[in-house]
Each structure stands twice: as C-alpha cells, then as structure tokens.
DRENLOVEX-759350 format. One line per 5 residues: number of its first residue (from 0); their letters; for each residue x, y, z of C-alpha. Coordinates in steps of 0.2 Angstrom, whole numbers, plus 5000, padded with zeros to 4 digits. Example, Ala and Ser with C-alpha at 12.3 -4.5 7.8 and 13.67 -1.06 7.14 Angstrom:
% residues 2
0> as> 5062/4978/5039 ~ 5068/4995/5036
% end
This chain:
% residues 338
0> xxxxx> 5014/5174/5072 ~ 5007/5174/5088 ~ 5003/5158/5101 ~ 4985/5156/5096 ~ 4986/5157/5081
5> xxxxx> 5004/5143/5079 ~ 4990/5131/5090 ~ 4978/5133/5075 ~ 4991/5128/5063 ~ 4997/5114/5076
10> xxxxx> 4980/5107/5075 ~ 4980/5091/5089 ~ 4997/5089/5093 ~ 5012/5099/5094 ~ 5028/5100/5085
15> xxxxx> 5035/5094/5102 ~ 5025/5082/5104 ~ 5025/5076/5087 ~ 5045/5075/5088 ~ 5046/5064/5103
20> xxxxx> 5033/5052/5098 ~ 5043/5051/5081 ~ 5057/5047/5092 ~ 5049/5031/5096 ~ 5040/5027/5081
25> xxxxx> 5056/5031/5068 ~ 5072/5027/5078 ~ 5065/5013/5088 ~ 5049/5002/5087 ~ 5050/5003/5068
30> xxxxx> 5067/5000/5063 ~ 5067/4984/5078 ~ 5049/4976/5070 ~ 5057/4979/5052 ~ 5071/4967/5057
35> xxxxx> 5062/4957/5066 ~ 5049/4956/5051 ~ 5064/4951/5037 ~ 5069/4938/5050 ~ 5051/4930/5051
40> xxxxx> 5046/4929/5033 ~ 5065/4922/5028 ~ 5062/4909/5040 ~ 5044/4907/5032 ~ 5050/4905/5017
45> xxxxx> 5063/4892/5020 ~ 5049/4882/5029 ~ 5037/4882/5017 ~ 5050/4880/5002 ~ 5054/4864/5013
50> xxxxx> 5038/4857/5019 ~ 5032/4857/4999 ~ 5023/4867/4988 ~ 5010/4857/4981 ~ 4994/4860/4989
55> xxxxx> 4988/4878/4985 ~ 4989/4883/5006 ~ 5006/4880/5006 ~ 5011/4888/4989 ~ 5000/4905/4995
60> xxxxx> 5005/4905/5012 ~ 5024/4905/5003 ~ 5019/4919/4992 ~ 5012/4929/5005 ~ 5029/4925/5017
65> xxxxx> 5038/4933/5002 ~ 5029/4948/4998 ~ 5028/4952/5018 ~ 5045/4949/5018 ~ 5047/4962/5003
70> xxxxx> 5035/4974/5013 ~ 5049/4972/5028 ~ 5063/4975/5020 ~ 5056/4992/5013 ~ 5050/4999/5029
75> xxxxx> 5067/4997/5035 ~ 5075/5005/5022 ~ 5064/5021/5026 ~ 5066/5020/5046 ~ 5085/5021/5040
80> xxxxx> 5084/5034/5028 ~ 5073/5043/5040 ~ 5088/5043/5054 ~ 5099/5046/5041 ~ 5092/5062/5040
85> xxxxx> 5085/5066/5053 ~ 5101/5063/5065 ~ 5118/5057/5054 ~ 5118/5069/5041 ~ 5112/5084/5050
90> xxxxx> 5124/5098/5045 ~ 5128/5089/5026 ~ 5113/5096/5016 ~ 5118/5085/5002 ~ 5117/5068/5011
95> xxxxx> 5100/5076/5019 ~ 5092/5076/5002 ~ 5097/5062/4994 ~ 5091/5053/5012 ~ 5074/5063/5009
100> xxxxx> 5074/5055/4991 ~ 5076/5038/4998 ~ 5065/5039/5013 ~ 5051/5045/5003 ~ 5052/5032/4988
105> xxxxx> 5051/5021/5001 ~ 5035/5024/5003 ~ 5030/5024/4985 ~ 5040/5006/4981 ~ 5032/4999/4996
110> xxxxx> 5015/4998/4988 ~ 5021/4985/4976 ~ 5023/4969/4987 ~ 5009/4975/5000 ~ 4997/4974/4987
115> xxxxx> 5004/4958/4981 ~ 5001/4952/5000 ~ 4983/4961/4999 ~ 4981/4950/4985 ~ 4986/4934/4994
120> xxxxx> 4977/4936/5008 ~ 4961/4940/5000 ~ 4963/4920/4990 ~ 4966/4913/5005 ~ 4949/4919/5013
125> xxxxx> 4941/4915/4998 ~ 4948/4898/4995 ~ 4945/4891/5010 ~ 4925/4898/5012 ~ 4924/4891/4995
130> xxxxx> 4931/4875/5001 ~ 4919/4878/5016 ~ 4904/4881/5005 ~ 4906/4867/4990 ~ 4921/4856/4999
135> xxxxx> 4916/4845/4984 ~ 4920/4854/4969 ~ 4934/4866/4975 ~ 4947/4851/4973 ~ 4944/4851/4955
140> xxxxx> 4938/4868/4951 ~ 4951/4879/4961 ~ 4967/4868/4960 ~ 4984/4876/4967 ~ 4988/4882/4949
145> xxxxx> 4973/4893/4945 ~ 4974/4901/4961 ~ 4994/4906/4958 ~ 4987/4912/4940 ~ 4976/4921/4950
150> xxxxx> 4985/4928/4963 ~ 4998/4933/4947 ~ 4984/4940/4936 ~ 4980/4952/4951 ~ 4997/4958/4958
155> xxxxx> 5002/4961/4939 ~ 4987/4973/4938 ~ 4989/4980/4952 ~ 5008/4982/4949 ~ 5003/4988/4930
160> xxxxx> 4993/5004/4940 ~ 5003/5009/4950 ~ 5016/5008/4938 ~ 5005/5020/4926 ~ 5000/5029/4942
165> xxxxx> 5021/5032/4949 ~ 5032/5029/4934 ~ 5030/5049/4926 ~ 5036/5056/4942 ~ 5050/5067/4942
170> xxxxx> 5060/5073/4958 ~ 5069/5092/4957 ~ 5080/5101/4965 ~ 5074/5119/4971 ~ 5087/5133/4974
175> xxxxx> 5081/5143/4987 ~ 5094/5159/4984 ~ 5086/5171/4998 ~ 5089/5156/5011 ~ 5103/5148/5004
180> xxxxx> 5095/5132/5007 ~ 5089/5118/4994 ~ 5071/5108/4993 ~ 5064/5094/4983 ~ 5050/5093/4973
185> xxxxx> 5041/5080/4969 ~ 5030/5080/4952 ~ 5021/5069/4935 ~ 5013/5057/4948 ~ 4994/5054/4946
190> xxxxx> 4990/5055/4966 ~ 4971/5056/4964 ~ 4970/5039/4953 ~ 4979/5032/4965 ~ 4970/5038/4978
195> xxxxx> 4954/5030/4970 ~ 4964/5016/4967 ~ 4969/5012/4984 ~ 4952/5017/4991 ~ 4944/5004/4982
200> xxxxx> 4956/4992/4982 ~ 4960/4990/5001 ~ 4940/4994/5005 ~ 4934/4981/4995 ~ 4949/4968/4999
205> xxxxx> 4943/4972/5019 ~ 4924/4969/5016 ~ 4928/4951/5008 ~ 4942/4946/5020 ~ 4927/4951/5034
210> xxxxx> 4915/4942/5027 ~ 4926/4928/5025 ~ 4930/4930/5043 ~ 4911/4927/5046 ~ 4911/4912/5037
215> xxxxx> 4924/4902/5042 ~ 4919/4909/5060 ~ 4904/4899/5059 ~ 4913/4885/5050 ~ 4925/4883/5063
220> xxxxx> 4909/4882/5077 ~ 4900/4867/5066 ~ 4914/4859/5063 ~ 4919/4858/5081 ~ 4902/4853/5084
225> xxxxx> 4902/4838/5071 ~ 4918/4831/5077 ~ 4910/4829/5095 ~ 4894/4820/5088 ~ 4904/4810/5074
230> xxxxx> 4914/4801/5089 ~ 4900/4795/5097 ~ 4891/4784/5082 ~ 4908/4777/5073 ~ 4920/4763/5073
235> xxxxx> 4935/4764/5083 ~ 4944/4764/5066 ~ 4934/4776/5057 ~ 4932/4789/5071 ~ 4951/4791/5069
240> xxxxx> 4952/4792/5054 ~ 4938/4805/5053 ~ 4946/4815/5067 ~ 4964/4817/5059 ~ 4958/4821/5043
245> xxxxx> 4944/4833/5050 ~ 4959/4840/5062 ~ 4968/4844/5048 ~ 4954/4855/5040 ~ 4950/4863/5056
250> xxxxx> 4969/4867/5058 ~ 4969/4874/5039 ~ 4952/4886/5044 ~ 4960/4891/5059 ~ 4979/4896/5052
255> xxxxx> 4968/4906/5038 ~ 4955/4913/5050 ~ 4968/4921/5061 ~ 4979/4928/5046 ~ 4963/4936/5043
260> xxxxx> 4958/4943/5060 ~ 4977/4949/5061 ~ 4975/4957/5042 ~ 4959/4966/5047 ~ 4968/4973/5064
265> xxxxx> 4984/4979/5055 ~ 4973/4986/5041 ~ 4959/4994/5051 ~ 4969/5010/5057 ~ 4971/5014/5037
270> xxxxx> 4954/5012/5033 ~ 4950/5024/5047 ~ 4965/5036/5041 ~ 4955/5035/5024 ~ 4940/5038/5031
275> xxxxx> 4943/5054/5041 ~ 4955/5060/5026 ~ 4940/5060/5016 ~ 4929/5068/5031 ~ 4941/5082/5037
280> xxxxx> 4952/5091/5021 ~ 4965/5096/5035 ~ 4968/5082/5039 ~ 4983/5081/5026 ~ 5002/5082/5023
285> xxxxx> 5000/5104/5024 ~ 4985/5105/5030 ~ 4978/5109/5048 ~ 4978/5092/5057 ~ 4995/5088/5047
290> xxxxx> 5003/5083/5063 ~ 4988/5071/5067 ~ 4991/5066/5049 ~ 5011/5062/5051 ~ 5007/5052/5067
295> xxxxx> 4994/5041/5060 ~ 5005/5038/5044 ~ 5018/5031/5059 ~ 5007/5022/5067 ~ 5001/5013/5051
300> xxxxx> 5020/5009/5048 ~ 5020/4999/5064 ~ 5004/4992/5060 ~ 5010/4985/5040 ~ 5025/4978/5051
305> xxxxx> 5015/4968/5064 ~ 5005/4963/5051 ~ 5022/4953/5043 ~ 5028/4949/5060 ~ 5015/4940/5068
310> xxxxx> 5011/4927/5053 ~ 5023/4915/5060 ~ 5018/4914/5077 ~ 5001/4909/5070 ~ 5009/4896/5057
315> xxxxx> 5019/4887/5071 ~ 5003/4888/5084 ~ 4993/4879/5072 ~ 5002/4873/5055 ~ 5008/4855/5062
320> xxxxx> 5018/4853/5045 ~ 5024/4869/5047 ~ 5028/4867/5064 ~ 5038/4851/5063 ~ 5050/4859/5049
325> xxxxx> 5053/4872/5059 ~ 5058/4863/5073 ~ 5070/4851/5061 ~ 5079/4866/5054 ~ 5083/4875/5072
330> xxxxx> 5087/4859/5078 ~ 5072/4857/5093 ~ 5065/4841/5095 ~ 5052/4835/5083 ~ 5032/4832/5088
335> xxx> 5021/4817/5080 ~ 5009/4825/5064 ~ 4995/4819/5066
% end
C-alpha cells in the first residue's frame, strides 16, 4: 500500500495523531471528570435526599443527580477498561479481550441512565414553562407525583427498547489460525432501530429543552422587570413578601434554565456527529473518516461527563436550599434563606 493511498484511508487525521489525542482524552481528561462526576452527583444526591423531596424540583433534580451519577460511573468503567487494554494488559491476549468486552459494553449500558437523565431534563423544562404559562393550574394539574409517574413511564419505555434493541446480542470469539491471534465479534443487536431510536429521541428531546430555553428566557426578563415596578406601588410589608416569594421563583427558572443551556452544550456535538453521520457514509467505525469518527465519539465522552459535572456548581450558585445543606454537611458556615 503506498503513502497516498494510506492518506485516503486516514481520512482527516492520522493514526499518530489519533493515538496522542486518545492519550488525553482515554487516560487523562476522562477518567479525572468520571471521578469527579461520581463525586458531584453522590454529594447531590445526599443533598437533595436532605433538603426533602416533596416539591416536584427537588424530587427531579434528585432523580437526575442519580441517573448522572449512573452515566459517571459507566464512563469510568470504559476509560479503565480502555487502559486496561490499551497499556496493562498489552502482551496478555486474554486479559486484552475480555477488557475489549468490557470497554465496549460500556458503551451499550450507558445508554440506560443517560436516557433516564434525558428523560428528566426534558420534565424539568417543561414543568417550569408550564408553571410559566398557567402558574395557576400547574399546582394541581402537575403535582410532584404525576411527574415521577412520568419521568418512570418514559425511562421504562425507553429502557423497554433498548432492551429489545441490545438484549439478543451475542459476543464470539474468532480464531484467526493464519495469525495466531484472536478477535471478537459482536452480533443479534438491532443497530438500525436503535439508530432511529436515538435519532429521534435525542433530536426531538433537544428541540423542546430549546424552546424551553426560549421560554423561560423570556420569563426570566419579565420577571425581572415586574419585580422592579412591583417595589415601587406596595407596602413595606407586602413588597417583602412579594420579592421573597418571587425570588424564590426566579431562583427556580434560573437553576432550570442553566441545566438546560448546559444540556444543549454537552449534547450539541452529538447532534452534529449525527448529522454528518447521516450526511457523509464514511464517516463510520470502518469507514474513510473513521479516525474523525473515533475522535468525535471521545470528545462526546467528555461532553456526557461535563454535562454530570457541572450540575452542581449550578445547584449551589443558585439553589439557596440546596446551598445551605451543603454547606451544613461539609461543615462551612451557614447563609440566611431567604
């Protein structure tokens, strides 16, 4: 095979290349946010556990710190497998495989509690436009137990798919006598239903969190708005009371608003992976661009675990409740909710 023609196959980036930046991606920045993502969301979940679970915020924002958490602990065990392989067991062709076998079920189980937290995130948008919209009616129509019969109604469906879609695969082991070496082979699974699955599940989830977005973007602005001409033509005694319980809401749209803008962020270089998957067929696993491919599918790794990382900075910037549990249980000294 000549040089030109070992470019073609290359596509974008090199082998080289591909093996350094995996080097960062595989051994370092993963594995250190898949930690630090197990860390967050167990301390999420002990806050929220704490501060109460009876509002329908709480209880979500506590089902998505547990499915995160899940997403975490997943990701990890692949960057591990993945140096298992890749640099432990190099020489041991036994260990090597049944690291492979690890590393890329892995993959496949972390689909579960991601689109659990899909799931989640989307009620959370929705909730609080609806609250937005018909601030009225939602307290009685959309009570924190129909929206955890919900958000258990979706996941179980989407669990029930992929579970039809993943359960009939087989994995083999593939004597190669001419090299003396041994592969795996991965068959039974149903790859184009899921591929229509997640297509339209992650596309259509994206457009409503975005349009959410817009929504409580908007809200966010009046509100602020209200608050300023409100204070002017009250009572002492009302205007407090007014501003606490609007502050309170406006904490709510914001916590929710920026778990949104972070979900779009994290999620937005898998849209664009799907996108040019569908546009350019080389774009694949074996095909021209594979390399491209194998960088992006890295890259969206980091992404997922940013995505579970960053939620807690946002919940102690602008969850007061949340922020004073957390500061009782590491022992730092307690603000006034107000």
């Amino acid at each position: 095979m000549n040089v030109t023609n070992h470019g073609i196959q290359e596509g974008l980036i090199s082998d080289i290349t591909l093996g350094y930046i995996g080097v960062v991606f595989k051994l370092v920045l993963n594995p250190v946010l898949g930690v630090m993502g197990i860390y967050a969301n167990i301390v999420n979940v002990a806050v929220f556990y704490k501060t109460g679970l009876a509002d329908g915020v709480t209880q979500n924002f506590f089902i998505l710190s547990i499915s995160d958490g899940l997403v975490a602990v997943t990701c990890l065990v692949n960057s591990v497998s993945y140096i298992l392989q890749t640099r432990v067991f190099v020489g041991s062709e036994d260990r090597q495989l049944h690291a492979y076998v690890v590393y890329w079920m892995s993959i496949v189980v972390v689909m579960f509690p991601q689109n659990i937290s899909l799931v989640t995130t989307v009620m959370l948008a929705v909730v609080r436009c609806c609250c937005v919209a018909m601030p009225l009616r939602v307290k009685f129509l959309i009570t924190s137990r129909r929206q955890l019969i919900a958000i258990l109604l979706f996941s179980v469906g989407t669990t029930l798919v992929l579970l039809s879609t993943f359960a009939p695969m087989t994995i083999t082991y593939v004597q190669n006598y001419h090299t003396n070496t041994t592969y795996i082979h991965f068959a039974g699974f149903d790859w184009p239903t899921y591929t229509v699955f997640a297509s339209i599940s992650f596309n259509v989830s994206f457009i409503i969190v975005i349009l959410c977005l817009i929504i409580l973007s908007h809200s966010l602005s009046k509100s602020s708005k209200f608050r300023e001409s409100s204070a002017k033509g009250t009572s002492c005694s009302d205007s407090i009371e007014q501003s606490k319980d609007k502050r309170r809401d406006i904490r709510i749209v914001q916590t929710v608003l920026l778990v949104s803008v972070v979900f779009i962020g994290c999620y937005l270089p898998h849209i664009i992976l799907s996108v040019v998957k569908t546009l350019e067929k080389d774009f694949s696993s074996n095909g021209r661009y594979r390399n491209a491919n194998k960088l992006f599918l890295m890259a969206n790794e980091m992404f997922l675990l940013l995505n579970v990382n960053i939620n807690i900075y946002i919940y102690v910037y602008c969850n007061v409740r949340y922020r004073a549990v957390f500061r009782s249980m590491f022992g730092l000294r307690s603000q006034k909710i107000t």
